[in-house]
N, C-alpha and C positions, 0 to 999 in steps of 0.2 A: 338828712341835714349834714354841711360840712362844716365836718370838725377839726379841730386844730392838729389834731392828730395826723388826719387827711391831709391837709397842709403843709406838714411838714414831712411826710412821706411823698408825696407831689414833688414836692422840691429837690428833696435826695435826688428822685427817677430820673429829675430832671438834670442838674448838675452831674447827674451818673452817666447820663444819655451822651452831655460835652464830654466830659472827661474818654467815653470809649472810645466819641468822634475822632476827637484829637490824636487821639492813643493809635486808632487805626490809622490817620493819616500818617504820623512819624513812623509807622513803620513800614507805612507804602515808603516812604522815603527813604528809609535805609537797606529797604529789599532792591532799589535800584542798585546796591553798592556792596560788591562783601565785604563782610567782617576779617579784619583782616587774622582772627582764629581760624575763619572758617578753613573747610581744605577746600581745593577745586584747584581751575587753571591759573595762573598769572604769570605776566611774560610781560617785556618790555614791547613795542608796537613793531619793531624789527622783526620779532619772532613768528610775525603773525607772515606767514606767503601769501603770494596769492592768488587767492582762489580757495585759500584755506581757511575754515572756524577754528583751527586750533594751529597753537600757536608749535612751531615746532619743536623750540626750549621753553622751558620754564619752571616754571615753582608749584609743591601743592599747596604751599602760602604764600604771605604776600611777598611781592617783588622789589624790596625796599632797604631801608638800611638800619632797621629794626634794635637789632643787634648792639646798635652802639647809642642805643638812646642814654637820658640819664638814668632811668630806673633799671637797665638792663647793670649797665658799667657800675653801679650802687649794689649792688646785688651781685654779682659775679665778676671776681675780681681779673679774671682771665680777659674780660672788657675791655678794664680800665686803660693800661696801657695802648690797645689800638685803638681808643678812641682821641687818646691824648694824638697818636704816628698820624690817624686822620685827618684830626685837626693840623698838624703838620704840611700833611701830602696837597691837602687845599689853599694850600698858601695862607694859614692863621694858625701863626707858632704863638702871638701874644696871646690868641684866647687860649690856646695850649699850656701853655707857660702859667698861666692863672690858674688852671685844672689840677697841672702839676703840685704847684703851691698851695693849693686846698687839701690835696691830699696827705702832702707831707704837714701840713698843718696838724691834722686826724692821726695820721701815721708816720712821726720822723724816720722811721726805718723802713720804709716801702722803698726797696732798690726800684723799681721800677718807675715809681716816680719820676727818682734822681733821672735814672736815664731818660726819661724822655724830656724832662726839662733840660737837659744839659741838651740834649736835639736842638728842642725850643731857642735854649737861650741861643745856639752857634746861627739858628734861622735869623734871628732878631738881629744877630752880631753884637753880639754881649759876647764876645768871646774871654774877655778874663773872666767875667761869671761864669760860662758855660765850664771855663778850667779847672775852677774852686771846686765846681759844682762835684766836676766828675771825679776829682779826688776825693771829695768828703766821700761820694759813692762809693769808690775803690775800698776807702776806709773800712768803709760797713760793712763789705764782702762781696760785693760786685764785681767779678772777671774782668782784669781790666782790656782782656779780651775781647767783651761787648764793644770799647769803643774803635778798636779797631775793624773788628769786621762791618758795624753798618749800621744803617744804611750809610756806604763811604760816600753817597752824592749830599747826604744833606748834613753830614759830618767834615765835606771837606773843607771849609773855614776854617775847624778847629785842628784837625788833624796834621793841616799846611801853616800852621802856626809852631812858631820857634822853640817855644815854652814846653809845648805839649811833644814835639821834635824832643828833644831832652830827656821827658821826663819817658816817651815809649822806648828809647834807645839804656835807659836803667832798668828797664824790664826785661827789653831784647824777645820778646816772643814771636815765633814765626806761624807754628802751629794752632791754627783759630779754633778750629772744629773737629770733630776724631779723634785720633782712630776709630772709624769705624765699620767692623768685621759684618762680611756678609759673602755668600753665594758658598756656604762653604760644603765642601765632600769628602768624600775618604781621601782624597788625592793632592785637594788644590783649596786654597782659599784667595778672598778678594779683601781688601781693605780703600776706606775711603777716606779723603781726610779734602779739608779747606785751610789754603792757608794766606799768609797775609800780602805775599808779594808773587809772582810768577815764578815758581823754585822746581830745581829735577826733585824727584822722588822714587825713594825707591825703598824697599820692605826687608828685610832680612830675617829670618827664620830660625831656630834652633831647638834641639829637646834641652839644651842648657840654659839653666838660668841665668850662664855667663854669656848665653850670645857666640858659645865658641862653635867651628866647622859649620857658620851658619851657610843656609838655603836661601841664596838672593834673587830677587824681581826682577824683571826688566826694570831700567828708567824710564819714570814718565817727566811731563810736567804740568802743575795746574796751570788753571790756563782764564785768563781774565774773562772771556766770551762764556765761561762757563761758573760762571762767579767763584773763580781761583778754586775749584775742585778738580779731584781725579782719581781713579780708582786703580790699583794695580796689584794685579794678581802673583801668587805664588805657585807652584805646579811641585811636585816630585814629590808630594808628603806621606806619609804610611799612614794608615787608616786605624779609627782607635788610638790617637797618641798624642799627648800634649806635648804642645809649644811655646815658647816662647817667640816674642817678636819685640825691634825698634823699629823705628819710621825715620830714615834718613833724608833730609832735607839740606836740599846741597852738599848733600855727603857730610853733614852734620848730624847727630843724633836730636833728636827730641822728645823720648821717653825715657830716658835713661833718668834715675836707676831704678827704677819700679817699671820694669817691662812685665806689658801685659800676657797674659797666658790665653789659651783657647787649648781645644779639643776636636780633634779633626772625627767626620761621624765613623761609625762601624763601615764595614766594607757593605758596598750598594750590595743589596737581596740577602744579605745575612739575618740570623734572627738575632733580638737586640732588646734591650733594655734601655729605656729612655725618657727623656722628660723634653715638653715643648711645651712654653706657656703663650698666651692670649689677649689681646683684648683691642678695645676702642676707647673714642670717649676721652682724648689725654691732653684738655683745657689746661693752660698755663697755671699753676696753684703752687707759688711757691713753698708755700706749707706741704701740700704733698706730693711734691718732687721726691720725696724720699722714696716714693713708693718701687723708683728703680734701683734701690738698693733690696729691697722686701724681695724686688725678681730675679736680682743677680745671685740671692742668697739660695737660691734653688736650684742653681748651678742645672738650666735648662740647657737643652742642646740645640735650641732657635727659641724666638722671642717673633711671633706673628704680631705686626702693627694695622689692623684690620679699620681701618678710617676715623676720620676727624683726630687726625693724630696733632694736627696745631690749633686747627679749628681759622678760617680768613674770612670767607663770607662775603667776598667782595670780587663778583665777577668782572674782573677789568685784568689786561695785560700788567701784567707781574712789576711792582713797582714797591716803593720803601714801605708800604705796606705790609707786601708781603713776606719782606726779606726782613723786616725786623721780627714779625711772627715767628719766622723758623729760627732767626739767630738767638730770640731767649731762653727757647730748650735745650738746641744745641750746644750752648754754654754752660748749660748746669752742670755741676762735676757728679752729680748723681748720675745723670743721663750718659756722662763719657765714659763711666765708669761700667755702665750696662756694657755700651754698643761697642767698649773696646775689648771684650772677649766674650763676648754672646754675639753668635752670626743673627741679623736681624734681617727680615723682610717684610714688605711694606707693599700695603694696597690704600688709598684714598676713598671717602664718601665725602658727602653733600658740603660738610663742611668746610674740607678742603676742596673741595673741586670747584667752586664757585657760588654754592647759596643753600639755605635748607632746604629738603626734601628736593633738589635741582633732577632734573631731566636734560642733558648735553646735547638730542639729538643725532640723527643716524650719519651726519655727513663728516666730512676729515675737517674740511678747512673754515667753518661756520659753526657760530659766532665766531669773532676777529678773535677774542679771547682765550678761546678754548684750546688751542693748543700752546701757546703759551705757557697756559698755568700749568699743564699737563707737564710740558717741557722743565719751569722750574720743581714740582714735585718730584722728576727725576731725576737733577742733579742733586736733589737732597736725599737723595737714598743710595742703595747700595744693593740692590734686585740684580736676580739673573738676567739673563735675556729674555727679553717679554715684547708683548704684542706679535705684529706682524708688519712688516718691511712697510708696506705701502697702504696699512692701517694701524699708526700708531696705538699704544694700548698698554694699562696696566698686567694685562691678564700674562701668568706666567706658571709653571711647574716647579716641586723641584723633590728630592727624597733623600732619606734618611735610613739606611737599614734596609729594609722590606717595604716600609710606609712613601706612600705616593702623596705629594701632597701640592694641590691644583689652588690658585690665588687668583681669584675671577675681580676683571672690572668691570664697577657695576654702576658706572655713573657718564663716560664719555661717550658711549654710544645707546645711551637708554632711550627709548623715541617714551611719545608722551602718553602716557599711564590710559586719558579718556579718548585715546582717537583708537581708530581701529588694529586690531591684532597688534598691541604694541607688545614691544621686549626690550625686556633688562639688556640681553649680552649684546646684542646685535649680531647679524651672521656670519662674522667672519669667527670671532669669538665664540663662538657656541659649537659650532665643525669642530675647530680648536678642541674643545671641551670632550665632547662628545666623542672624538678619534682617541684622543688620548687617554682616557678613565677604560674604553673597550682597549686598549692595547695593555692597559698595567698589567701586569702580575704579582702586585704587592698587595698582600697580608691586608693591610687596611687605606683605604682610598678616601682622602680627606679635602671635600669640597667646600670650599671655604670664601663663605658671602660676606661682603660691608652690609649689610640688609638679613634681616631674621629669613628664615625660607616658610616657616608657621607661620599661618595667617591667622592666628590670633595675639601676633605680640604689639600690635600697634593699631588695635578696635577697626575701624572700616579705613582707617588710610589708605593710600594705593604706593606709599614709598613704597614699602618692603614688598616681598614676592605675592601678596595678595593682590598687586595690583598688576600680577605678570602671571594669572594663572596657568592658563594655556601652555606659555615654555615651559613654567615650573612641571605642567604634566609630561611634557614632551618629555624635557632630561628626565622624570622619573619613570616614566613608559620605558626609556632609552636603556635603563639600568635592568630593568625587567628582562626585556625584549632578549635583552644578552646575558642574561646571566650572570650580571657582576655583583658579586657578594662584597661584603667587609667596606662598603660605604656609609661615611659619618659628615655630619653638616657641622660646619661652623660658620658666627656670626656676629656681628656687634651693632651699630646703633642703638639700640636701647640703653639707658643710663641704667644698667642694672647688672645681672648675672644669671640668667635663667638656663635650666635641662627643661626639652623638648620632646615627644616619641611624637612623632609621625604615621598615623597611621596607613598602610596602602593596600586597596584589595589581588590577594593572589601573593603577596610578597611582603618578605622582612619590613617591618618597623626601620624608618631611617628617625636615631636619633642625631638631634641639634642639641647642639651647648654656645652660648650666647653670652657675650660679657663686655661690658661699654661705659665702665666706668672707674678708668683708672686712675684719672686723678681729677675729674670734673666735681666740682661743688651739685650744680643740679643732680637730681637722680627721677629717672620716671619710677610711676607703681606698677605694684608687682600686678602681673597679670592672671586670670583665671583660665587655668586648662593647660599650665605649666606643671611640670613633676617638680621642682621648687624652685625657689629665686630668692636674690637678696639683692637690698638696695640702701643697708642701714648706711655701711661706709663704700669708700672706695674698694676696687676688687679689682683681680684678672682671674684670666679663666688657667688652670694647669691641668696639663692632659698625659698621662703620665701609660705609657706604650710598655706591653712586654709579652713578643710572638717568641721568648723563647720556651712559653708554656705550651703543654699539649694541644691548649684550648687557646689561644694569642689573646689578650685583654689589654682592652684600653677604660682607661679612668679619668674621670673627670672632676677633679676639685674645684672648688669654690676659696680662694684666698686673699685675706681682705689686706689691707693696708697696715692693719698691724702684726701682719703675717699669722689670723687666726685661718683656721682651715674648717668653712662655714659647711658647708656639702659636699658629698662624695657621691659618685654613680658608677658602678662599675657595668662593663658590657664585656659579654664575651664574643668573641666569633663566630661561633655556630649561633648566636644572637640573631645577628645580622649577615646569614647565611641562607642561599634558598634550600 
């Protein structure tokens, strides 16, 4: 007999039966499509040759503009501002200009804001607004700096105005951007600077704090084609010995009277005592800007900028986009304050080179883009000589003492992670590599990725080295093969701080020390099969060298943004010795 019971079990089965239907079919429909979490290939339809399934740039996520949605730019404020420059660069300063004014509604002191609504308002031609605007800015703390360096295309309205004539001529500032120290040796250093009109330049050197019997540069001049920068070297210095320096522009002073100091390194192959700190990861947070004061208080003898140092995300030839990006760190006085007596060098990831987890492909002159952006990231630095003649390239050398130390790029010639026998360096770069680490004879050989070299710091991704096993064997076969001892890995992308050991059969433990979270709000989690990590606050990694013991030890700290000093790893040589 059926019972009511029956019947309403019947009917469950049956409502259960649509419900799977349906269930099944929406995700036959969404398996046509990925998620745009998921990882795999995506590439613009360009990317694709042909005759080819893979594309030969692209992304291990989606290929979009993600980054500047509203809940991204609500959420991390290093957003906010290029989404406002965005909305700019597309020709809509008014929806700009209302984004602007919501914020400063929530936050009357967000300089940021101010700037890019003063952009806004010069787009709209509100130029007495946009004037107000930018002196309330000034008021608050704002460089008035920023308005001179840029973007000067979509500032020239304001800047070609009478009023604003006047008020930049009672400031008189020439110098926009630097001093900033790099390439430096026992003998010689380079300094870079940006400044606001086409001016000679030239550096002047002294062990006095007065600047007397100083050691002068050639003259250069910056140069408009190079967005008003230039670098010019100093030669004749003694090794171990601090300086002082001015930057004369037009044979005018513009550091006086607080000239900056540096420290030229020990003599090349000596044994040495030394400090050189770390990291990635260094999203715009004007809150923690400070953090480059936390690094200069370490008095390091280089400051490694290991990628996503402004963070653009926007593969397209280099436009107000991307020059507003670099111009609001380079303006911090926290940050001038680092880079004008700490020699700094600099390698790019995904972030700045064009998109997340990006693949640039093996070729020089494709995408139209790619060398471009490559081009403007190094007018914004202050690097040795790098790449090769007639394959452009981040990748370069350089030392300290006895310490060799190798700065690979790992993103303009990356071919694509799921097509066959792909690699990170490409081959020009990797010969590179590989001649140079078997010629060192220093003490400790520090090969140094934007990308972890542990394939467990980022689950089954294929950015980092997991998705390049084969090279990663080859260079560590290579190390073997020859006998090179005293090799150490470093690394960044991951928003965190981790120690790494390596294991390899037949041969020393290569340890990694990894850090990428110098002033980014996000942070990833800590991962399993790490010796530790920290991800509470912001961090750089310090690595702190001294081959004048029997045994040579390098140490690895962990140091957060309030200058605690979270983890310590010490390694000795015969560690990492066959």
């Amino acid at each position: 007999m059926f019972e009511i019971e029956d019947w309403e079990e019947s009917q469950m089965n049956k409502y259960l039966r649509k419900f799977l239907f349906v269930l099944t079919l929406l995700l036959a429909c969404f398996s046509c499509s990925k998620n745009p979490e998921e990882i795999g290939e995506y590439a613009p339809k360009d990317a694709y040759l042909k005759g080819s399934k893979h594309p030969y740039y692209g992304s291990e996520n989606a290929w979009d503009q993600r980054f500047f949605s509203p809940e991204r730019t609500k959420r991390l404020y290093k957003r906010r501002g290029q989404r406002a420059m965005l909305d700019i660069v597309k020709g809509k300063p008014e929806k700009a200009a209302k984004y602007c004014e919501k914020l400063l509604a929530a936050d009357p002191g967000d300089l940021e804001a101010m700037f890019n609504l003063v952009v806004a308002q010069t787009q709209i031609q509100e130029i007495d607004s946009a004037f107000e605007t930018m002196k309330q800015a000034v008021a608050a703390g704002l460089p008035f700096s920023r308005f001179l360096a840029g973007p000067r295309d979509l500032l020239k309205p304001l800047t070609e105005n009478e009023k604003f004539k006047k008020y930049a001529a009672e400031h008189s500032i020439q110098l926009l951007h630097g001093p900033m120290l790099g390439c430096l040796t026992d003998h010689s250093a380079k300094f870079w600077v940006r400044t606001l009109d086409e001016v000679s330049v030239q550096v002047i050197v002294s062990t006095s704090n007065k600047l007397t019997r100083p050691i002068k540069s050639n003259v250069h001049s910056t140069n408009s084609t190079r967005d008003y920068t230039t670098t010019v070297a100093v030669n004749g210095l003694k090794p171990n010995t601090e300086y002082y320096y001015d930057v004369l522009l037009d044979g005018k002073t513009s550091l006086k009277p607080k000239y900056p100091s540096f420290r030229t390194y020990p003599s090349k192959g000596s044994k040495a005592h030394f400090k050189v700190g770390f990291g990635g990861g260094a999203g715009y947070v004007p809150e923690h800007e400070r953090m480059w004061d936390v690094i200069k208080s370490h008095e390091v003898s280089a400051f490694l900028f290991l990628g996503d140092n402004v963070y653009l995300d926007l593969p397209q030839k280099p436009n107000a986009f991307h020059y507003y990006t670099y111009y609001r760190r380079q303006s911090r006085p926290e940050f001038r304050r680092l880079v004008a007596s700490t020699s700094i060098y600099a390698i790019w990831d995904d972030h700045d080179a064009g998109m997340d987890d990006i693949w640039m492909g093996p070729y020089r002159d494709k995408p139209v883009w790619k060398l471009p952006l490559f081009y403007q990231f190094e007018e914004n630095w202050n690097n040795p000589p790098h790449g090769n003649p007639d394959w452009p390239g981040g990748w370069f050398s350089f030392s300290i003492a006895d310490v060799d130390f190798f700065m690979l790029e790992c993103r303009l010639y990356r071919t694509n992670p799921y097509d066959k026998n792909p690699s990170m360096l490409g081959p020009v770069q990797k010969a590179w590599l590989l001649n140079q680490v078997k010629q060192s004879k220093a003490t400790f050989k520090v090969l140094i990725s934007s990308v972890p070299w542990a394939f467990s710091t980022k689950g089954l991704a294929h950015d980092t080295w997991n998705g390049f096993h084969e090279e990663r064997k080859e260079i560590f076969d290579f190390l073997t093969d020859n006998k090179i001892d005293g090799v150490i890995l470093l690394s960044a992308d991951r928003h965190r701080s981790d120690a790494w050991r390596i294991e390899r059969p037949n041969d020393y433990p290569l340890y990694e020390f990894e850090s990428s979270r110098l002033t980014n709000q996000h942070k990833h989690e800590l991962m399993p099969g790490a010796l530790f990590g920290y991800n509470q606050k912001q961090s750089f990694g310090l690595l702190i060298f001294d081959t004048t013991k029997p045994d040579p030890t390098v140490t690895y700290q962990i140091i957060s943004i309030d200058n605690e000093m979270i983890h310590s790893l010490t390694i000795k040589k015969s560690e990492i010795s066959q």
